[in-house]
mmCIF file of the C-alpha atoms, coordinates in Angstrom:
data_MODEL
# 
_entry.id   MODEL 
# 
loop_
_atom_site.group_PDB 
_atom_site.id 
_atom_site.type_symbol 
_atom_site.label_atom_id 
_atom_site.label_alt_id 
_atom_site.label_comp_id 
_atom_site.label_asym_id 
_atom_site.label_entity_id 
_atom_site.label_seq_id 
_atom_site.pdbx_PDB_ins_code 
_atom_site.Cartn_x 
_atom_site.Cartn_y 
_atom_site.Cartn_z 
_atom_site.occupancy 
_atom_site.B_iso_or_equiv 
_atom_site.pdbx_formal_charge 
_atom_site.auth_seq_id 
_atom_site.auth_comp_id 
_atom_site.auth_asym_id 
_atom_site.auth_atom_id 
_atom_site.pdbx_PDB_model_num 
ATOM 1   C CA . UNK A 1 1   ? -31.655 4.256   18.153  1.00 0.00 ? 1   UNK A CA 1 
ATOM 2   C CA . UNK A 1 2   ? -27.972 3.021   17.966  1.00 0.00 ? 2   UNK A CA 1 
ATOM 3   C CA . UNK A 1 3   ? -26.612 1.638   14.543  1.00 0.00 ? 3   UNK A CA 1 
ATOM 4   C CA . UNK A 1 4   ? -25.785 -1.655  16.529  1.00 0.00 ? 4   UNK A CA 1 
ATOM 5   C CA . UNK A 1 5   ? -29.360 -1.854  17.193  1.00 0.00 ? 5   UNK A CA 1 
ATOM 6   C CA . UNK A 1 6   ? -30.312 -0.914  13.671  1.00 0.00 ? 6   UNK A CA 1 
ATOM 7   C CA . UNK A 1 7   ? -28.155 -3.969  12.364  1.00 0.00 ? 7   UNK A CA 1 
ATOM 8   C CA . UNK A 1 8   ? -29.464 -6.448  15.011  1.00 0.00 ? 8   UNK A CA 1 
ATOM 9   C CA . UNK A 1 9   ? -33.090 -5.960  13.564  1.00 0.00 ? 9   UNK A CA 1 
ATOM 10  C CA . UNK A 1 10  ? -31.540 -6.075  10.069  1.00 0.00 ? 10  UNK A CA 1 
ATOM 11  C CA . UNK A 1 11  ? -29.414 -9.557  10.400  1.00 0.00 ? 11  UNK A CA 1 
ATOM 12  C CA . UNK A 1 12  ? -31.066 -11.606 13.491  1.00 0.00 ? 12  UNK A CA 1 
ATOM 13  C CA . UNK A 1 13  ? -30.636 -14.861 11.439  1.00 0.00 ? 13  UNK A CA 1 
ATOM 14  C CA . UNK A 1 14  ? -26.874 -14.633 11.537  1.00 0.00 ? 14  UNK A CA 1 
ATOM 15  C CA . UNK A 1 15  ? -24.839 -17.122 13.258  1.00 0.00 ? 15  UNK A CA 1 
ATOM 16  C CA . UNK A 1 16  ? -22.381 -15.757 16.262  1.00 0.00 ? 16  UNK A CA 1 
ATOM 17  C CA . UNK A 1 17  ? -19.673 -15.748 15.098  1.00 0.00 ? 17  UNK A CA 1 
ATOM 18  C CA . UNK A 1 18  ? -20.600 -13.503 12.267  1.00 0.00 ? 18  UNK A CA 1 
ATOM 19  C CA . UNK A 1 19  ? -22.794 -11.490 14.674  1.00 0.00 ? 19  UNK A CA 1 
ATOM 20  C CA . UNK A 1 20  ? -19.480 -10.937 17.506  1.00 0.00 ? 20  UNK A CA 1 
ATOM 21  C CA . UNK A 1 21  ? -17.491 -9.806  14.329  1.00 0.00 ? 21  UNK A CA 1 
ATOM 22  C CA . UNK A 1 22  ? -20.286 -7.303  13.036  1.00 0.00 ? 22  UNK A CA 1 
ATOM 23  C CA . UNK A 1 23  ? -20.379 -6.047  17.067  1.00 0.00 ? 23  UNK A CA 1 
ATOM 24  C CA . UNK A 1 24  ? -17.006 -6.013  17.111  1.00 0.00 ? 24  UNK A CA 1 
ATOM 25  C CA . UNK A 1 25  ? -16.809 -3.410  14.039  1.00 0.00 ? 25  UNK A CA 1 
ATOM 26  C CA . UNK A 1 26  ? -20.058 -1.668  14.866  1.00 0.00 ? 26  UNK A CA 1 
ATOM 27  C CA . UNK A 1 27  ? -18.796 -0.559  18.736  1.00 0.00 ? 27  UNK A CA 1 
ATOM 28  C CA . UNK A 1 28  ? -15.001 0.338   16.840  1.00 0.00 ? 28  UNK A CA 1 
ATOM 29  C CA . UNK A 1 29  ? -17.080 2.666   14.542  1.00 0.00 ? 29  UNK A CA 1 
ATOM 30  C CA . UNK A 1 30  ? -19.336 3.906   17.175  1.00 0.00 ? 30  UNK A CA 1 
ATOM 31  C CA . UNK A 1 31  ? -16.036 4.364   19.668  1.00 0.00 ? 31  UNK A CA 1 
ATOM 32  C CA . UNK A 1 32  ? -14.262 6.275   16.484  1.00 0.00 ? 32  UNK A CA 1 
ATOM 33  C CA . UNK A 1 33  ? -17.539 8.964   16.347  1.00 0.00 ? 33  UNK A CA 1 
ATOM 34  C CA . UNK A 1 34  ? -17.318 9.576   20.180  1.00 0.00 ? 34  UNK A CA 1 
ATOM 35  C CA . UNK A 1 35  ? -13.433 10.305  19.662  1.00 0.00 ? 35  UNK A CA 1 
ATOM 36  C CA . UNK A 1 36  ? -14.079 12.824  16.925  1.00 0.00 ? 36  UNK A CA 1 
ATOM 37  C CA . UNK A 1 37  ? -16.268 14.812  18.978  1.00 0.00 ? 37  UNK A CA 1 
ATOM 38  C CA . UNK A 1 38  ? -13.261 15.105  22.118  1.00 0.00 ? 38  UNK A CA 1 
ATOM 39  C CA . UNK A 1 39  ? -11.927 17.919  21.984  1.00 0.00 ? 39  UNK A CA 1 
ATOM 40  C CA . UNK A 1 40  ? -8.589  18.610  21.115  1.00 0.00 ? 40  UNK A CA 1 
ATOM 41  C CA . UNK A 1 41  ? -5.954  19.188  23.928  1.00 0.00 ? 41  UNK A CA 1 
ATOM 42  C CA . UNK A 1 42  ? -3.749  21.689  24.312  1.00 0.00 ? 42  UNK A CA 1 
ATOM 43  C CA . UNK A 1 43  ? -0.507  19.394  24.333  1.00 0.00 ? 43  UNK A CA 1 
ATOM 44  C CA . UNK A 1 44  ? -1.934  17.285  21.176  1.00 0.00 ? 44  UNK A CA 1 
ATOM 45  C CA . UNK A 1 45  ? 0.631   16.817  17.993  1.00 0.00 ? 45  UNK A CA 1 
ATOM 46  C CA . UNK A 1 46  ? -2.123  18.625  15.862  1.00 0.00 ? 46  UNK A CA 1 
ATOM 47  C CA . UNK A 1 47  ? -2.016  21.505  18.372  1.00 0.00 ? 47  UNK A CA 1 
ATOM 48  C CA . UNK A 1 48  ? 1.428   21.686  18.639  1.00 0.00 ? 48  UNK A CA 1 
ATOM 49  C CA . UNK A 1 49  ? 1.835   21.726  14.913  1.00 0.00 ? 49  UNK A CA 1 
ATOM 50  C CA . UNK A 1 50  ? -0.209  24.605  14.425  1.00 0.00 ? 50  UNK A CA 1 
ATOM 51  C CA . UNK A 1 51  ? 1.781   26.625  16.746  1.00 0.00 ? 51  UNK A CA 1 
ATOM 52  C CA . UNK A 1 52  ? 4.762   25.971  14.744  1.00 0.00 ? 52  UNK A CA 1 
ATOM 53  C CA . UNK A 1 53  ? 6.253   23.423  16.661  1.00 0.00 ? 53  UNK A CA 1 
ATOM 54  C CA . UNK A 1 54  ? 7.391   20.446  14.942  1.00 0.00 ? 54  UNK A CA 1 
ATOM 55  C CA . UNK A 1 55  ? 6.575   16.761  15.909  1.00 0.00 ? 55  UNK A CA 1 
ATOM 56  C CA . UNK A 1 56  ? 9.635   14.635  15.934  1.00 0.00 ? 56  UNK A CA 1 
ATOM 57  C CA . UNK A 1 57  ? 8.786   10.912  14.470  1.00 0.00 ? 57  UNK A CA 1 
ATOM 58  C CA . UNK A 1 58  ? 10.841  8.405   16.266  1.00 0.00 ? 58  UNK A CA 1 
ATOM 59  C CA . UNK A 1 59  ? 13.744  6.915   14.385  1.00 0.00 ? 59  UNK A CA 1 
ATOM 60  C CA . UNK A 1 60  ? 12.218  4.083   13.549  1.00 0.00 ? 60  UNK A CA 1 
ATOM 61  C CA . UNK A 1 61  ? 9.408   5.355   12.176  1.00 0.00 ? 61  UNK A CA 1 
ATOM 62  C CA . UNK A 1 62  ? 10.923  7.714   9.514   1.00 0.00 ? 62  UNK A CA 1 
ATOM 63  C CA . UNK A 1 63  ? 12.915  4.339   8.610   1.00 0.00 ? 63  UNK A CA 1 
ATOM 64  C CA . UNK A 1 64  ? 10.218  2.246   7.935   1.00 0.00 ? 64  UNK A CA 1 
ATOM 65  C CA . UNK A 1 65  ? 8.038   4.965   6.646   1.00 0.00 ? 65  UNK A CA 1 
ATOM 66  C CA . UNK A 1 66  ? 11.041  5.588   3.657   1.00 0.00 ? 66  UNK A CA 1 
ATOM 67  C CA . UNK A 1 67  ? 10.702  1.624   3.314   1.00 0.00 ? 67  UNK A CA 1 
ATOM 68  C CA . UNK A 1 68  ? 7.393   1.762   2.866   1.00 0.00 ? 68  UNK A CA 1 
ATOM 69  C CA . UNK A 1 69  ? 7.088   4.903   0.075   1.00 0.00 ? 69  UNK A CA 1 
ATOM 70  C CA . UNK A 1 70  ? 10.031  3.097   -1.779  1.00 0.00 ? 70  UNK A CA 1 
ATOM 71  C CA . UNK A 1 71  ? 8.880   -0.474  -1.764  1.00 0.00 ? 71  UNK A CA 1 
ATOM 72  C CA . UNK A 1 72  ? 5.235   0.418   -2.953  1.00 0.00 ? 72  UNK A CA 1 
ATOM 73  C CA . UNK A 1 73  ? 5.788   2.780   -5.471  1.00 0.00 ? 73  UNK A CA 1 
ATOM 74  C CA . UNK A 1 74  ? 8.776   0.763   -7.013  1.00 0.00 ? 74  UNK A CA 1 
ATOM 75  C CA . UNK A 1 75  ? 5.795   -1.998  -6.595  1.00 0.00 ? 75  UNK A CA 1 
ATOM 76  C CA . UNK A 1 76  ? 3.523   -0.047  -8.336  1.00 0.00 ? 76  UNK A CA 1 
ATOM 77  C CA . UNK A 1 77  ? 5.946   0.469   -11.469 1.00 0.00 ? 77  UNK A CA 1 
ATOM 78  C CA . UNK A 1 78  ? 7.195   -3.038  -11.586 1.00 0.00 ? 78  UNK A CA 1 
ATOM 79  C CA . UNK A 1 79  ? 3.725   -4.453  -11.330 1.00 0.00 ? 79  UNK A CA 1 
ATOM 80  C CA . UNK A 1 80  ? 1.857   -1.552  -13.615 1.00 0.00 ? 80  UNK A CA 1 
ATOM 81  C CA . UNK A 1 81  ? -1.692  -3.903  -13.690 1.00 0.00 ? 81  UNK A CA 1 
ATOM 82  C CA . UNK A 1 82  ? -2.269  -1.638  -10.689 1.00 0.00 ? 82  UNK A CA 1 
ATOM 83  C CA . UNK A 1 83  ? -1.753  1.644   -12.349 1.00 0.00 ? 83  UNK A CA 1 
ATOM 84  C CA . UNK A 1 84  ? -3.408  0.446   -15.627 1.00 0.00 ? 84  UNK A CA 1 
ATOM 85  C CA . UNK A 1 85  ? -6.435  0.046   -13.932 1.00 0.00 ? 85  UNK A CA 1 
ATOM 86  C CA . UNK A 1 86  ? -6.796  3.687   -14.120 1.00 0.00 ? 86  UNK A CA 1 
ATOM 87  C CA . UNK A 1 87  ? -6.654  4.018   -17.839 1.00 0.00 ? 87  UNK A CA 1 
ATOM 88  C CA . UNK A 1 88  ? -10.454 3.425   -18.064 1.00 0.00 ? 88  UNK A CA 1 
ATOM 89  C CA . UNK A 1 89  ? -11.315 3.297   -21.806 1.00 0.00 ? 89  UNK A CA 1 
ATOM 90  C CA . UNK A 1 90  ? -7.811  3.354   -23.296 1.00 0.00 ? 90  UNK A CA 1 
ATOM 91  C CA . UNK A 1 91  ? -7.328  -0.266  -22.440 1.00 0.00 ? 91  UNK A CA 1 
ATOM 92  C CA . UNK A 1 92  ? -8.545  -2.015  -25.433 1.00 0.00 ? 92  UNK A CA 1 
ATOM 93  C CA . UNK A 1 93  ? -5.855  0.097   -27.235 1.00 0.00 ? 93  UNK A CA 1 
ATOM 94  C CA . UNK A 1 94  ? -2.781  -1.108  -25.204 1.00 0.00 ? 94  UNK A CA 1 
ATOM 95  C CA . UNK A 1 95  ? -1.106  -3.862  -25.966 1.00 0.00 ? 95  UNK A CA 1 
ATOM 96  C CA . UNK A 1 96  ? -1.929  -6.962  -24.661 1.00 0.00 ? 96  UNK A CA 1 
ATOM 97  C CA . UNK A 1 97  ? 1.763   -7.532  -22.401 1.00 0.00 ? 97  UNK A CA 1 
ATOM 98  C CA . UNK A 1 98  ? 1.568   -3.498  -21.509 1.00 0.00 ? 98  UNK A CA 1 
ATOM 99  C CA . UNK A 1 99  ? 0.908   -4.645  -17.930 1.00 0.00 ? 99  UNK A CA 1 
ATOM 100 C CA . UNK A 1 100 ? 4.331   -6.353  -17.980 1.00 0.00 ? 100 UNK A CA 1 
ATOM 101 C CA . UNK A 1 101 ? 6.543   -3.812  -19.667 1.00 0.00 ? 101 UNK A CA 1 
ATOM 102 C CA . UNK A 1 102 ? 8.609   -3.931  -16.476 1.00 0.00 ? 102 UNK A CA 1 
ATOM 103 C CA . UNK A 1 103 ? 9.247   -7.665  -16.948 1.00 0.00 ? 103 UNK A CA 1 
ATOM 104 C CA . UNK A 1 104 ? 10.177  -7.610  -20.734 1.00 0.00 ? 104 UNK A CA 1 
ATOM 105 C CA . UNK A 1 105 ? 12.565  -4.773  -20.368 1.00 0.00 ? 105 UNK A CA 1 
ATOM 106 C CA . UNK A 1 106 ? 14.468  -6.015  -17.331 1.00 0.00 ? 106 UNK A CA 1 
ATOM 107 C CA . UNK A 1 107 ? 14.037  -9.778  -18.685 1.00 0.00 ? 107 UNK A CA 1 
ATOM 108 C CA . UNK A 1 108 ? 18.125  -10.473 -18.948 1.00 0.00 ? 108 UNK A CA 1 
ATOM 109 C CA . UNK A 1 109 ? 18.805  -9.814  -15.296 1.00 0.00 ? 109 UNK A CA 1 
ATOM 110 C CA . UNK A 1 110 ? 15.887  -11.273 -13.862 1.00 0.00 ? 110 UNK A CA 1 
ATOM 111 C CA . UNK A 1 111 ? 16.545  -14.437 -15.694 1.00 0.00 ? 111 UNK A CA 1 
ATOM 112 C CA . UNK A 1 112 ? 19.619  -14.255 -14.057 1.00 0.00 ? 112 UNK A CA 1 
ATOM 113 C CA . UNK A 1 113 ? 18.535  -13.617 -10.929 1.00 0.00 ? 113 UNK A CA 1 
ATOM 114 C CA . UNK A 1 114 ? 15.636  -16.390 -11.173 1.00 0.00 ? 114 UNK A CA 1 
ATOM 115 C CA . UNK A 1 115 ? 18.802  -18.731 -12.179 1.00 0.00 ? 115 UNK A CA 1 
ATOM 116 C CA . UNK A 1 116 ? 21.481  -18.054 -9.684  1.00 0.00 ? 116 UNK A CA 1 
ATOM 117 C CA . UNK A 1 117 ? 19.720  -17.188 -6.596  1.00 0.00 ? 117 UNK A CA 1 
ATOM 118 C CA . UNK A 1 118 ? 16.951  -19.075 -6.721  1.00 0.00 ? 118 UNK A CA 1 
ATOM 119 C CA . UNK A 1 119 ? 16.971  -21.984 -9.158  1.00 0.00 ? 119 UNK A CA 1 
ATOM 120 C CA . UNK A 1 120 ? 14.492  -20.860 -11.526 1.00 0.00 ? 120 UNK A CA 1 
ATOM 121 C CA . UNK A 1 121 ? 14.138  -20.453 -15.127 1.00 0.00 ? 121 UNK A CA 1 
ATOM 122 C CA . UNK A 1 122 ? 12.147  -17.134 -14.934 1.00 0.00 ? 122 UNK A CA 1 
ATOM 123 C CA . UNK A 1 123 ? 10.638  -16.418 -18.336 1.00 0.00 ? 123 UNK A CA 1 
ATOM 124 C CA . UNK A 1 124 ? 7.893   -14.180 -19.424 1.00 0.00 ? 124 UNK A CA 1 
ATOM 125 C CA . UNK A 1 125 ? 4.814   -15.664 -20.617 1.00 0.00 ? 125 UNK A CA 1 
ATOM 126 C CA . UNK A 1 126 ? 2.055   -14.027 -22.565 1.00 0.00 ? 126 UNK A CA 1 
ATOM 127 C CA . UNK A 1 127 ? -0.222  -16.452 -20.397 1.00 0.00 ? 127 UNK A CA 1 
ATOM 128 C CA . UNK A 1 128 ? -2.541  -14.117 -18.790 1.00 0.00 ? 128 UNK A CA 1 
ATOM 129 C CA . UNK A 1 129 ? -1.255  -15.736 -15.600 1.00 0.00 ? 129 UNK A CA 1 
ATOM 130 C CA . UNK A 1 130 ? 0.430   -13.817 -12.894 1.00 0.00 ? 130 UNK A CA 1 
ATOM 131 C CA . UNK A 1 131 ? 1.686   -16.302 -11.252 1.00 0.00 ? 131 UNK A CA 1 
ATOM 132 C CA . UNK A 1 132 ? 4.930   -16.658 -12.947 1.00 0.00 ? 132 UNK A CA 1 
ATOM 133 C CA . UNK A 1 133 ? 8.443   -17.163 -11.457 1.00 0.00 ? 133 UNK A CA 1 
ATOM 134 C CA . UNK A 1 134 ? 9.801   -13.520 -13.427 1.00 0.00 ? 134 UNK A CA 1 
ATOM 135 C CA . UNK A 1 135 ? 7.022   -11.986 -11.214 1.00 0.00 ? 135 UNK A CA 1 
ATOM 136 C CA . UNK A 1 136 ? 8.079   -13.226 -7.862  1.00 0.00 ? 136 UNK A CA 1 
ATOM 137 C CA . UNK A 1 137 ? 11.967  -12.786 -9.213  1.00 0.00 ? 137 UNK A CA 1 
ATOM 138 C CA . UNK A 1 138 ? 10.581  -9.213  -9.775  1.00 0.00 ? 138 UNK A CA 1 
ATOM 139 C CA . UNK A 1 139 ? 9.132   -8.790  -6.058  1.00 0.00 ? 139 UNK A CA 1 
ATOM 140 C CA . UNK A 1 140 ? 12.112  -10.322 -4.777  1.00 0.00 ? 140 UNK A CA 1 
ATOM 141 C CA . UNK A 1 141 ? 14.275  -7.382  -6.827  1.00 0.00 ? 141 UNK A CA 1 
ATOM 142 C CA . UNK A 1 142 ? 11.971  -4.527  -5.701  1.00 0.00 ? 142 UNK A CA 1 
ATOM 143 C CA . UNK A 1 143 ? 12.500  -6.146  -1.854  1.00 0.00 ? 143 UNK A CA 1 
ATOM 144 C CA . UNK A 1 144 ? 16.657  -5.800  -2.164  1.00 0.00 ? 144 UNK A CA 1 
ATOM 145 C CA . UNK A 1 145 ? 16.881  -2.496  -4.214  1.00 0.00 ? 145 UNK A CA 1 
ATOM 146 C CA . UNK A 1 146 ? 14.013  -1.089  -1.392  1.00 0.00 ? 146 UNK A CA 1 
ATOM 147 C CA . UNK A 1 147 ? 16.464  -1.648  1.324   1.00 0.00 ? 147 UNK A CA 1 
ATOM 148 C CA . UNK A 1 148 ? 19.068  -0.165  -0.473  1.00 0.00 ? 148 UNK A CA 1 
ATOM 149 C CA . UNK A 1 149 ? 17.107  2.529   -1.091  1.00 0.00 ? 149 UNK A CA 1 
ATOM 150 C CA . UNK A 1 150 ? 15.765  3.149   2.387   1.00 0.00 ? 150 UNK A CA 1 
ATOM 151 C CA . UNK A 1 151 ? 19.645  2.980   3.898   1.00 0.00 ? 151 UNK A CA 1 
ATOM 152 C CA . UNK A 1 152 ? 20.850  5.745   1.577   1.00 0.00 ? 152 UNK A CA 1 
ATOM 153 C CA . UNK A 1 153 ? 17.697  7.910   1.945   1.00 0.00 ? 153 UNK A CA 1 
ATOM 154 C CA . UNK A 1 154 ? 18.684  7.228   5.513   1.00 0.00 ? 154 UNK A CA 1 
ATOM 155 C CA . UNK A 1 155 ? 22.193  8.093   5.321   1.00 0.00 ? 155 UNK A CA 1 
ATOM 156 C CA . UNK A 1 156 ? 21.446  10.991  3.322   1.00 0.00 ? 156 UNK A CA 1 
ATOM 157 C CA . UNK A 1 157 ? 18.387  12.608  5.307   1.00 0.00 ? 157 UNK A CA 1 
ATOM 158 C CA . UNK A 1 158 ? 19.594  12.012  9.009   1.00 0.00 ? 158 UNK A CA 1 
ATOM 159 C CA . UNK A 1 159 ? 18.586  15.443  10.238  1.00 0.00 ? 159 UNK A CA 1 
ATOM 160 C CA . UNK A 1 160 ? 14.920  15.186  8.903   1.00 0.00 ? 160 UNK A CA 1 
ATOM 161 C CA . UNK A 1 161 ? 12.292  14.744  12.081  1.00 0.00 ? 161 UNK A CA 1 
ATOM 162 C CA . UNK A 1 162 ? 9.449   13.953  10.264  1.00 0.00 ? 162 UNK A CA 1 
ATOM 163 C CA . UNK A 1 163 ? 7.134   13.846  6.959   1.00 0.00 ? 163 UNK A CA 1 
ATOM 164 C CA . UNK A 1 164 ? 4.107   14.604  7.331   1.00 0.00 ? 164 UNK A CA 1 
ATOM 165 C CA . UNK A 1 165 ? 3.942   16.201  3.844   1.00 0.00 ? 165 UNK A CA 1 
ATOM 166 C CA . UNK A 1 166 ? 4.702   13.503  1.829   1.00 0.00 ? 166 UNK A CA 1 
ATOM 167 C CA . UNK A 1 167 ? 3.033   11.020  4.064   1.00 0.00 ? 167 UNK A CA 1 
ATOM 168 C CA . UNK A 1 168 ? -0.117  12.754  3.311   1.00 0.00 ? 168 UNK A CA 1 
ATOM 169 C CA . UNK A 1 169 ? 0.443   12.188  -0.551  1.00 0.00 ? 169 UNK A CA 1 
ATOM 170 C CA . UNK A 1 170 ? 1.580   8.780   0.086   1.00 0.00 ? 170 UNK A CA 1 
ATOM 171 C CA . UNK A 1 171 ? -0.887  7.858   2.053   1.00 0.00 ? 171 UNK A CA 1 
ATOM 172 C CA . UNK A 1 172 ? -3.731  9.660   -0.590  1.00 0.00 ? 172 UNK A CA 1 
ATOM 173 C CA . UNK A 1 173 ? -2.159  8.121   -3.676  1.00 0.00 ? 173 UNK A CA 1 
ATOM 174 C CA . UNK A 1 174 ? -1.684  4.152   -1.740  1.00 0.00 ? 174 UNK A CA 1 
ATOM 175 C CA . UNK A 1 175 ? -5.554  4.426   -1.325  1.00 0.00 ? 175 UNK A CA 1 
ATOM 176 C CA . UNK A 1 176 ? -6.329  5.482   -5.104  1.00 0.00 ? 176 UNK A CA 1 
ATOM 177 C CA . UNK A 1 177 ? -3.996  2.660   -6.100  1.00 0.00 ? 177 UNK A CA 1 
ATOM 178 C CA . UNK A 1 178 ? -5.644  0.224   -3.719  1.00 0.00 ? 178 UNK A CA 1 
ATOM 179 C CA . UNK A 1 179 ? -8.753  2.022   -5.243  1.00 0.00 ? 179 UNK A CA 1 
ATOM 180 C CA . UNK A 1 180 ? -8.157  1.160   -8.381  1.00 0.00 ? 180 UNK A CA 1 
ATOM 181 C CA . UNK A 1 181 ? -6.761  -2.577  -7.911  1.00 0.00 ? 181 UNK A CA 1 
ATOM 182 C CA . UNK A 1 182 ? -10.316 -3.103  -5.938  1.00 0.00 ? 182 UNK A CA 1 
ATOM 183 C CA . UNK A 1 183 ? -12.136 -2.278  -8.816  1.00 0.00 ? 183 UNK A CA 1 
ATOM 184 C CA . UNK A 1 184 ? -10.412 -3.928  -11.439 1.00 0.00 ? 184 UNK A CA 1 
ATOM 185 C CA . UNK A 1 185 ? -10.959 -7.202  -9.530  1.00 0.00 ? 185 UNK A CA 1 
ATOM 186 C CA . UNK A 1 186 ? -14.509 -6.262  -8.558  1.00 0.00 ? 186 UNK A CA 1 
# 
């Protein structure tokens, strides 16, 4: 018996288009099991890894993977509700604006950033509310100091063909973070 026709006795009542979506991910999940069982070829990456050959990532790839570990983890620090979620029972003890450290500290030039570039009087506000202008002020900060960041990591790392190290931990600690935001939202 197939698991699509293990859901089709489970949810008959559905309507289609809710049924073609739940076929949809059913035959992806069912094509994803057949493709673990292939066996691997002799000219795969994984192969040629092993043998101490080193897969080259193409150039654009390395860029906008070093966009990608800068942006989100300078994310992850200027928005710290994510990385609170993870202190469990210590949270009654923090202080109520510990989530927006980030935003208090660097107040001054965001303010001024809010005012020149985009019009705004951005302002913290002990309001619970994340939808504040100093927030998107702050995205818009992590954006421009991300592309800095990812030129000069660029500039400064030319001769690197790939990183499949750190993508590994990046891509490990992006799903604990995601993790954790999922569960603090419920």
């Amino acid at each position: 018996m197939s698991v699509a026709s293990c859901i089709n006795d489970v949810v008959r009542g559905m309507p289609g288009t809710v049924w073609s979506l739940v076929e949809f991910f059913v035959g992806f999940i069912e094509k994803g099991a057949q493709m673990g069982a292939v066996a691997v070829e002799e000219d795969s990456p994984e192969v040629r890894e092993e043998a101490g050959e080193r897969v080259r990532w193409h150039p654009l790839t390395r860029i906008a993977f070093r966009f990608c570990v800068v942006y989100f983890g300078l994310f992850c620090v200027a928005i710290p509700q994510i990385i609170v979620s993870y202190a469990g029972w210590f949270v009654p003890s923090l202080p109520s604006y510990s989530h927006m450290w980030v935003q208090r500290l660097f107040e001054p030039p965001l303010g001024w950033v809010g005012r020149v570039v985009f019009g705004v009087h951005a302002q913290v506000y002990l309001s619970g509310s994340g939808d504040q202008a100093i927030f998107w002020v702050t995205l818009f900060c992590v954006l421009i100091i991300a592309v800095v960041a990812t030129a000069v990591w660029t500039l400064l790392d030319r001769r690197r063909t790939g990183y499949r190290w750190l993508a590994g931990w990046f891509l490990l600690v992006i799903r604990l973070l995601l993790a954790g935001q999922m569960l603090c939202y419920g």
